[in-house]
N, C-alpha and C positions, 0 to 999 in steps of 0.2 A: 309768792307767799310773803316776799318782805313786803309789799305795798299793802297784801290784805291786812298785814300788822298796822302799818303807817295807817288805814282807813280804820283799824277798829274791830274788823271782822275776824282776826284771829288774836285770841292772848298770847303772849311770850311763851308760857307753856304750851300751848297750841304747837306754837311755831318752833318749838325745841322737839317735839317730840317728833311731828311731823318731820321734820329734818333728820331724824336719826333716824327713821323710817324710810325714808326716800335711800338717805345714801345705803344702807345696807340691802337696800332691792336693785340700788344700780352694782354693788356691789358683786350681789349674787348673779347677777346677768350677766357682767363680764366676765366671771370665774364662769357660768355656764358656758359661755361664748367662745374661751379657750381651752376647754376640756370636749367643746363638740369639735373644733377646726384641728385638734390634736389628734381627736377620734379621724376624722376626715385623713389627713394626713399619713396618720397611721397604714390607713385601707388603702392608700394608693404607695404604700413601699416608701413612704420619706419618715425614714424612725426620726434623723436628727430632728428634721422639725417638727413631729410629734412630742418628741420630750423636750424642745424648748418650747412647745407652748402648755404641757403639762408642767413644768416647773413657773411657769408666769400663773396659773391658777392657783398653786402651790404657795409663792410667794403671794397671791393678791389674799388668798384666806388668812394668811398669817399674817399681813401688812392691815388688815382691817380688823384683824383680831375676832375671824369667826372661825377660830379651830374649835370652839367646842360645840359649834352649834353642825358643822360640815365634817363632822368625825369620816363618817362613808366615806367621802370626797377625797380626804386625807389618804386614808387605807385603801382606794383604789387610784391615785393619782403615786402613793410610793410605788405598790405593784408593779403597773404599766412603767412606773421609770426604770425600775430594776428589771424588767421584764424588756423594756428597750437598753438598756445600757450593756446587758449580755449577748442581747442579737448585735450590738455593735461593734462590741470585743470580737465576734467570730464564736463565740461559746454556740451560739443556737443559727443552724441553719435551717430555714425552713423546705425540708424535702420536695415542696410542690414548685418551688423558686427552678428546683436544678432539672426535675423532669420537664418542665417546658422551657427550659433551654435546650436541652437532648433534641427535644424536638423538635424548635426551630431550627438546630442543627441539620436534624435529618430532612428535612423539608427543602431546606439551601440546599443541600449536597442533591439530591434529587432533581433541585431544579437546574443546577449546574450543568449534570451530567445530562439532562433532555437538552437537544441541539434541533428539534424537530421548528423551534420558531426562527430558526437561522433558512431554512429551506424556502418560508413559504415566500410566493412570488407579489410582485408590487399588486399586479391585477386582484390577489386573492383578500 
């Protein structure tokens, strides 16, 4: 864009505006980019890295100065932080977390106590 300036093809104003437009759509891509890898993160059980990359969104809205345009953002990015920062106190345990350990448990102890692949012979 600076050379189309240098040629003539775009005015100063052109070129100002355009430029304030660009950055705040690179802006919102990378605020979308770690509000989705946070999401991600979240879904596989890593809360810490979930809420450091919801706080990197967090700060990048407020470092580019679009909280009033990304309000939602805002009020879904505190939620999920305070909604991670209790699962990580111990406040919130998630009940489906403890029944499939139970049951890995019982599964191990089961396979423990079967001795029947101790018997079979080299031929079988």
């Amino acid at each position: 864009m600076q050379k189309w300036v240098e040629r003539g093809n775009l005015s100063s104003k052109q070129y100002s505006a355009y430029n304030v437009i660009l950055k705040n759509l690179i802006a919102k891509l990378m605020i979308e980019n770690y509000m989705l890898t946070a999401t991600k993160a979240d879904n596989i059980g890593k809360n810490k890295l979930a809420a450091h990359y919801f706080a990197l969104a967090k700060n990048m809205i407020i470092k580019e100065g679009l909280a009033n345009t990304q309000k939602e953002d805002l009020v879904h990015i505190d939620e999920e932080l305070v909604r991670l920062e209790n699962e990580a106190s111990g406040k919130f345990e998630p009940a489906a977390n403890a029944s499939a350990k139970d049951d890995d448990d019982d599964e191990w102890a089961a396979f423990k106590d079967n001795d029947d692949w101790k018997k079979k012979n080299i031929y079988d």
